[in-house]
N, C-alpha and C positions, 0 to 999 in steps of 0.2 A: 122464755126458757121452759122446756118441757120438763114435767116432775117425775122421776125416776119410779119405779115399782117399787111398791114396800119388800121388805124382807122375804116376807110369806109367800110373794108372788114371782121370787124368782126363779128362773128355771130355763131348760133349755127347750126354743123352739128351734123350726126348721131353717130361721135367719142365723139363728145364735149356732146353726153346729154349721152351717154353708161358713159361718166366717170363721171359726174354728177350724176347719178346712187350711184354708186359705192361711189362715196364720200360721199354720204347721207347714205350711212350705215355706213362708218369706223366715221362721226362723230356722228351720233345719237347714237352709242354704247356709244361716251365719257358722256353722261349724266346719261349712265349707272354704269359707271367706278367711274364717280365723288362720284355718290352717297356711293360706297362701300368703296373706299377709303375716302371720309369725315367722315366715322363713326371713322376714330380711328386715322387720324393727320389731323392737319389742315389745310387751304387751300393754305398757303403759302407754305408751305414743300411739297406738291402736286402738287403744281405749279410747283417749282423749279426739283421736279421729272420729271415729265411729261416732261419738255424742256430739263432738261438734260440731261436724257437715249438718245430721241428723235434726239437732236444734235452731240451726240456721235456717233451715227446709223449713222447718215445722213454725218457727217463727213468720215467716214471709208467709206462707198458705195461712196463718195466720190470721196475717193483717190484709192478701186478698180475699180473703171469706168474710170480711166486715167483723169480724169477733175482737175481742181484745183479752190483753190479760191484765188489767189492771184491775187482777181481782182478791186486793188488800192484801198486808204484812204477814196474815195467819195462815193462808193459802201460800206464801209463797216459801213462807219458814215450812209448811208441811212439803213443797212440792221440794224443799232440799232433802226432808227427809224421806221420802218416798225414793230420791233421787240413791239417798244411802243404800235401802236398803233393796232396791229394783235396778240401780244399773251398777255404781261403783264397789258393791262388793259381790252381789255373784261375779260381773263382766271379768273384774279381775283376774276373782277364783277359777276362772273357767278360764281367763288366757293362759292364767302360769301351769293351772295344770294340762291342759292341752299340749305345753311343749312338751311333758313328760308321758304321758298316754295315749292310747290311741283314741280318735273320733267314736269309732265305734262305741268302743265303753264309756267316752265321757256322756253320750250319749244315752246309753242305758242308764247311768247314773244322774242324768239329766230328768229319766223319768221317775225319779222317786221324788220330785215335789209335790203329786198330787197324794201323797203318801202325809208326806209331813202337813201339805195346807190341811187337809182333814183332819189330822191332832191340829193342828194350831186351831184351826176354826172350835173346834170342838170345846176346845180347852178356854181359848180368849174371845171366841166368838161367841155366834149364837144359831149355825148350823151345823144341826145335831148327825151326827156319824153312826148311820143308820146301820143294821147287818148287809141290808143288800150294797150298799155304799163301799162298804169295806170289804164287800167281796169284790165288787168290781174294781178299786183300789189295786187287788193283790191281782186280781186277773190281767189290767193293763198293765203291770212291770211285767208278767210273767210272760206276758205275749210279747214285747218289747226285748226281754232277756233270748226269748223263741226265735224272735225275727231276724235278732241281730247275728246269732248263732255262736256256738261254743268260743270260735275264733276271739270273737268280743270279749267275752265272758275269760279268756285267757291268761290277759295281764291281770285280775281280778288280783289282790292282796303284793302285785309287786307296786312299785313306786307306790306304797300305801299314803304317805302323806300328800302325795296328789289328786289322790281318789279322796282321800277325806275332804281338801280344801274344793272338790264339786261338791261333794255333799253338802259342803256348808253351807256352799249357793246356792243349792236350793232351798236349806231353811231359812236363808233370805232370802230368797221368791215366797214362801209362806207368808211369811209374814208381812210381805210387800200387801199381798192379797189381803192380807186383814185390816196393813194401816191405810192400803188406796179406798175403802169403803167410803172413808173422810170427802172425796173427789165425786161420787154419784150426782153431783148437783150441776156440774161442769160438764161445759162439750166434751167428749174424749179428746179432740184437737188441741185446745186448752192443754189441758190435764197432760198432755205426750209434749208438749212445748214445753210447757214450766216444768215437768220433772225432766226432761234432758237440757233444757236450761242450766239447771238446776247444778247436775251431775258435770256440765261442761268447765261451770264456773267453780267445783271442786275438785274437780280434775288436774285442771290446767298449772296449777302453783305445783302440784306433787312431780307432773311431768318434767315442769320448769327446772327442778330441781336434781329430779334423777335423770332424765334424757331429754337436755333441753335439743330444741328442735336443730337448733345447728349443730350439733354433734350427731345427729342418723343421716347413714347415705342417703342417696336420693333414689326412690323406689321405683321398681322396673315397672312397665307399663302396665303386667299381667298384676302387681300391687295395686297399681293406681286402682284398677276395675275392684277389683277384689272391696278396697277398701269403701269406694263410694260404693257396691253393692250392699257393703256391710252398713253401712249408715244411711242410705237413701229407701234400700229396700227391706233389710233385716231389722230395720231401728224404728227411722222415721213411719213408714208406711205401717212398719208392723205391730207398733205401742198406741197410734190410731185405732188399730182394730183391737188392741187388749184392751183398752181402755171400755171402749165401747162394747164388747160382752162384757166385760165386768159391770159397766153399770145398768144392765136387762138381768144377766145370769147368775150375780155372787162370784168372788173368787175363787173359789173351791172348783167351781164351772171351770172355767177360764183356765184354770192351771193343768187342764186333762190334754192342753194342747200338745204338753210334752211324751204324750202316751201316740198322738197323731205327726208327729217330727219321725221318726223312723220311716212309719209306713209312707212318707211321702219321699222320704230318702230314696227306700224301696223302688217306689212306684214311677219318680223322676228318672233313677238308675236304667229301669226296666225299658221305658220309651222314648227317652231322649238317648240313651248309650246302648242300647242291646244288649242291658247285663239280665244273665239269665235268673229268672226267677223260679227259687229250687221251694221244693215242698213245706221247706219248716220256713218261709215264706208266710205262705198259706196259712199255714200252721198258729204262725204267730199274730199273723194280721186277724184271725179268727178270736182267739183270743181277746183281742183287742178292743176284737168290736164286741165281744161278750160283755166284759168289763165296761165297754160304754154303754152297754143297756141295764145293764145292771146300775149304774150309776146315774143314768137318768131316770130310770124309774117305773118308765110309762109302763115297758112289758110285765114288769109285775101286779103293778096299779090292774092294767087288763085281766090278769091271770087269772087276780082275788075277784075283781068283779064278776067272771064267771064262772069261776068256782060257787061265788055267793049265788046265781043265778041260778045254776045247775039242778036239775029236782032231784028230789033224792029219793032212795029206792025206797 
């Protein structure tokens, strides 16, 4: 097993933003998925889909990668709590209020967890929330708020107890980031099995209870797809790759993906549908990426160094 980067060395290279990338597409689809499959069960039974298939998957690749998880009572008591507080209470917060809001804003509201990981880190961690940090923090909701356009920003303060129960979710994704730190020592493979393991096996008694499975119609074909997108590619595939920037980059890293889920919205919208891409577009996606230099760091690191260099009159 390979030994993970100390603290002080982590950061984002050119691997850790390509999959960063990539992970802002497999999860900005699941808002897509939600949507399709909340038309015809409800978000509990969708839930317990989503982790099931997902852990199923992630269990069998598994055990054909030769890896195993029999890795002791402490790991797996942490991978249920991981499970708490990274799938079954955002997932939920964000199905029920999905039926009441639109994508859009749940979406905007989606990216204020790298908002909160940075106080939580700050607060219970031990990466410091630098100025540049926190500017670029405010810069990637603002370009997010930009991109998504007034429209979004519309239902803002109606159905208010729906918009608060996203917010929640993301201060449990904060926090997920601070207690998955525990997990660094583990393949990400591992680590995305036993936490939707995890979540399936606390799931399933709740569902059993409120909508056991023989009381939901039987879902139309455009569900079926919907739902195994939603756990094969938005789940399984996609807590693979959290896992694994989290354990090079820190949390903190890791949760900027939700500043990168829009512009991939955008971007998919644009090429695959011919939807047009209007200036505060631009606009926003600039921002965006301001906010991500500012958050990684480098271009200022450069700045100062030649500034320091520069002779002076």
């Amino acid at each position: 097993m390979t030994t993970p980067p100390s603290t002080s060395s982590l950061r984002m290279g050119p691997i850790e933003w390509l999959l960063l990338a990539i992970l802002s597409v497999l999860w900005g689809g699941s808002f897509f998925f939600n949507k399709l499959a909340l038309a015809e069960w409800p978000p509990l039974a969708v839930l317990l889909t989503r982790v099931g298939l997902a852990a199923l998957a992630l269990q069998l690749a598994v055990r054909l990668s030769g890896l195993s998880m029999a890795v002791g009572r402490p790991i797996w008591l942490a991978f249920f709590g991981m499970g708490i507080l990274n799938n079954l209470i955002p997932f939920s917060l964000f199905l029920w209020g999905q039926q009441q809001i639109a994508s859009g804003l749940a979406s905007i509201l989606n990216a204020m967890t790298p908002i909160f990981s940075v106080i939580v880190m700050q607060i219970f961690g031990n990466e410091r929330a630098t100025g540049p940090k926190i500017a670029g923090v405010l810069a990637g909701l603002a370009g997010v708020a930009i991109l998504m356009g007034p429209d979004a920003l519309g239902g803002l303060g109606l159905n208010l107890i729906a918009q608060l129960a996203c917010v929640a979710a993301t201060v449990s994704y904060a926090f997920s980031g601070l207690y998955g730190r525990r997990f660094r020592e583990l393949p990400p493979l591992v680590t995305a099995a036993g936490q939707l393991s995890a979540s399936t096996l606390m799931t399933l008694p709740i569902v059993l209870l409120a909508n056991p499975p023989w009381t939901l119609p039987l879902p139309s074909l455009q569900v079926v797809l919907a739902l195994a997108g939603l756990a094969l590619v938005s789940t399984a595939l996609a807590y693979v790759i959290f896992f694994r920037i989290m354990r090079t980059a820190g949390p903190s890293n890791v949760m900027l993906v939700t500043f990168l889920i829009p512009v991939s919205a955008i971007l998919l919208g644009s090429g695959l549908l011919g939807e047009e891409l209007l200036p505060r577009h631009f606009a926003g996606m600039a921002a965006i990426f301001l906010g991500l230099a500012l958050i990684d760091g480098r271009l200022a690191t450069s700045w100062r160094a030649g500034r320091a260099g520069a002779p002076t009159a």
